[in-house]
N, C-alpha and C positions, 0 to 999 in steps of 0.2 A: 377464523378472523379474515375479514373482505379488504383489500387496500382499500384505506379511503382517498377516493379520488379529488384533485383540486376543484373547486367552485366557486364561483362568483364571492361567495362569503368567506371563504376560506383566505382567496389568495393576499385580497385586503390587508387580512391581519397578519398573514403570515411575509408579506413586504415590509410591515413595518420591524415582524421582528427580524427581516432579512437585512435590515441598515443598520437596527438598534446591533445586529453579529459583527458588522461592516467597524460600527465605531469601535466596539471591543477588540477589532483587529487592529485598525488604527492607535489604539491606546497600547497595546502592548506590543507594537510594532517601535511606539516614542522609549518605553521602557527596555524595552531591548537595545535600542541606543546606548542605555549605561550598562549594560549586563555583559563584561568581556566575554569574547567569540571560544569555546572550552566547554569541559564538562559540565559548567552551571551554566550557558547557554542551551546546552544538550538536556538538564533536567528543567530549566523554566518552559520545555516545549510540553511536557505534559504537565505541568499548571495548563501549558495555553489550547490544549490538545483537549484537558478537560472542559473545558467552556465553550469549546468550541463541538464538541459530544453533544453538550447539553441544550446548545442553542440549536442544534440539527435534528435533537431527538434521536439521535445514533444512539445505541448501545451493546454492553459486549458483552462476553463470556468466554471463560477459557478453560478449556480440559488441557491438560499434561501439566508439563514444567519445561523451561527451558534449561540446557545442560550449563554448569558452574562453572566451566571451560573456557580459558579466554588466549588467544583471541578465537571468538565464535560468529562465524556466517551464518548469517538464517535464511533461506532460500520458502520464499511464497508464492503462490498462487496471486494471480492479481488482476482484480474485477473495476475499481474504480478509486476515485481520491480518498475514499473511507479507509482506504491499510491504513494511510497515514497519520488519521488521525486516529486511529484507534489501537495502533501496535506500542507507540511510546506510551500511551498509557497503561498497558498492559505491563507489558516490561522493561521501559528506559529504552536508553539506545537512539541510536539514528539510523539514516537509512544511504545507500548507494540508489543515484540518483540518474537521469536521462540528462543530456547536458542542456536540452533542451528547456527544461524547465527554469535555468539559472537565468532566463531573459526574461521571462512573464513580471508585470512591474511589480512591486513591491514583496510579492510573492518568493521571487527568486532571492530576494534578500531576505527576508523571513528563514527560509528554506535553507540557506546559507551557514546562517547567525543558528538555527536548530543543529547543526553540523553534517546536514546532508551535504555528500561528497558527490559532484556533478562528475560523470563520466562518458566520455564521447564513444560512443556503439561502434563508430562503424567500421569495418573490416581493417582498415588503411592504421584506423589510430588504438590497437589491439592491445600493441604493447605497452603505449602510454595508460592506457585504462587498468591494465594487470600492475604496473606498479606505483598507479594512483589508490589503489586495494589496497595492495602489502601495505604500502605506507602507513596510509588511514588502521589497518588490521592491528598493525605492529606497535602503533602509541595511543590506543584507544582501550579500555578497562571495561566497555559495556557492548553488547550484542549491534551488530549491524547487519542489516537487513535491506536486502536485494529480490528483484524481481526478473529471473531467468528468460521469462518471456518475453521482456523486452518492451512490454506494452500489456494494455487492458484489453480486455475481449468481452463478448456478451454474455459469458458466465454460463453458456451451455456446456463449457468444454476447459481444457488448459492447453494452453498451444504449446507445443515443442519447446524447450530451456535452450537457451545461447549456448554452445559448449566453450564460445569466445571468454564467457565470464568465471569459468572454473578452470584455466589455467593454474591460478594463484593456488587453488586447490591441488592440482596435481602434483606443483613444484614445491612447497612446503608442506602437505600435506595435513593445515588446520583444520579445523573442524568445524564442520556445516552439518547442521540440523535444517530438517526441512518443518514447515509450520503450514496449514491447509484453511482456507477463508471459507467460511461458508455464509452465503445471507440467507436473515429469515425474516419473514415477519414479528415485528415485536412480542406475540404470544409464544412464538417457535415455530411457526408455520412454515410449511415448504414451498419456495416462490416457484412459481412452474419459468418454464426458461421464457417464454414468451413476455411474462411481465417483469422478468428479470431484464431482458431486455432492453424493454421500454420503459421500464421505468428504475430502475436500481444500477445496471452496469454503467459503467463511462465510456464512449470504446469508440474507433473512427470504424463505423460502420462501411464507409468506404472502399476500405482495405480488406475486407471479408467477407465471403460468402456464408452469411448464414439466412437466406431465405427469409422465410416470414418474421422474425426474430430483429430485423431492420427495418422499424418504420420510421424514426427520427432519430440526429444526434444533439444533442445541448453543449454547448461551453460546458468548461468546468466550474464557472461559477455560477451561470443556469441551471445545472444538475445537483448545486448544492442549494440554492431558491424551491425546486424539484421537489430534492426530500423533505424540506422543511414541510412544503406543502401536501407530504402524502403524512406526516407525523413524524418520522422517520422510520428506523426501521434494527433489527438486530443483528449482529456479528460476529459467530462464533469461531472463535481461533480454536484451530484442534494442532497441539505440538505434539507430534510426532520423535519415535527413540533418534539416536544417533544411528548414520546407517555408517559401517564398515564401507570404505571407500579407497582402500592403501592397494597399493598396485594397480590401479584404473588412470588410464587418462583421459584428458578430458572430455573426450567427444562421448566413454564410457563414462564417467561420473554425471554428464547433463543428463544421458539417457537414466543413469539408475535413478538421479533425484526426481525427473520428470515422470517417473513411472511410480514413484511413491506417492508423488503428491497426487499426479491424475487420478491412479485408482481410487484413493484413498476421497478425492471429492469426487468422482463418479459413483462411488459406491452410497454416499449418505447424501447427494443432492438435492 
């Protein structure tokens, strides 16, 4: 199977259905207005998660199971805005979030009202983030789900895990599962990294040397117009065991989690 690329004929229709997505956002953006901010804000994200799959042409699949263990970290790999919509519907839950996205407009309300938990990165505000977790870990009943590396990449590779954000892990010693993203093409196809690049990751190319692999970056809502216009495209979640983690600290738990998940998508990319 060949991406299909955008064209004159293509993009036409696919703007109309990229506004007809817009108002669907809008309407259940007005319905979430009545929907108190809690566990049933947390499950109407995959109703809106689902619609939002279908209008992009995303779709998923998943090998393992996630462990029945609560409270449960899920540590990912992470290519572009597709986790998001495609992990609540796989298994519930929300996600730990960049605090930067809590400003993007409506969005970050959306995001909010889902029960992503906005947490500040940076060195200075460490300990406020470690027990902005606990918190969130300690009266939550469903899986939440984090992005180690701190940001999106071209999907050649998985960059180094934060050992800042396994703290919480060290010092109560819950339980994180690692979970591995892979994109394909909608038949199962292997995206070569080049077109993975340019056309499927989300990523500030800016920030990284990856060579030929950087020829343009899009918004994130250009990149969602993007796949509409390529059909979309597949996303296989591979959940991986629990790994034994007691007596590691943190800078040793980033490294063990990061060396499960990299090999693990470098071996089947």
């Amino acid at each position: 199977m060949k991406i299909r690329k955008p064209n004159i004929f293509i993009m036409p229709v696919k703007f109309l259905w990229f506004t007809i997505a817009w108002i669907m956002v809008l309407i259940n953006a007005l319905i979430l207005c009545f929907v108190p901010q809690g566990k049933l804000s947390v499950k109407y994200m995959r109703f809106f998660m689902r619609q939002f799959n279908f209008m992009t042409g995303v779709r998923f699949k998943v090998k393992g199971k996630l462990s029945t263990k609560r409270p449960l970290l899920c540590v990912c790999n992470h290519i572009s805005v597709f986790e998001m919509a495609t992990m609540p519907v796989a298994f519930g839950g929300s996600f730990f979030g960049k605090k930067e996205i809590s400003t993007w407009p409506l969005v970050g309300w959306i995001a909010k009202k889902f029960g992503v938990v906005f947490i500040d990165r940076r060195p200075s505000h460490a300990l406020e983030a470690l027990n902005k977790i606990k918190s969130e870990l300690d009266k939550v009943d469903y899986p939440m789900f984090i992005f180690p590396e701190g940001t999106t990449t071209n999907g050649a590779y998985v960059k180094q895990f934060k050992s800042s954000m396994f703290d919480i892990v060290e010092k109560t010693g819950i339980t994180v599962q690692p979970v591995v993203i892979h994109y394909r093409l909608k038949d199962g196809t292997k995206i070569s990294d080049i077109d993975m690049a340019n056309h499927f990751a989300y990523f500030d190319n800016a920030k990284q040397d990856c060579g030929p692999c950087c020829k343009k970056e899009r918004s994130a809502f250009a990149q969602v117009f993007h796949i509409m216009c390529l059909g979309g495209f597949l996303v296989e979640i591979e959940v991986l065991p629990v790994p034994d983690l007691s007596g590691m600290d943190r800078k040793q738990i980033a490294e063990t989690l990061h060396k499960i998940v990299s090999e693990t998508y470098m071996k089947t990319k």
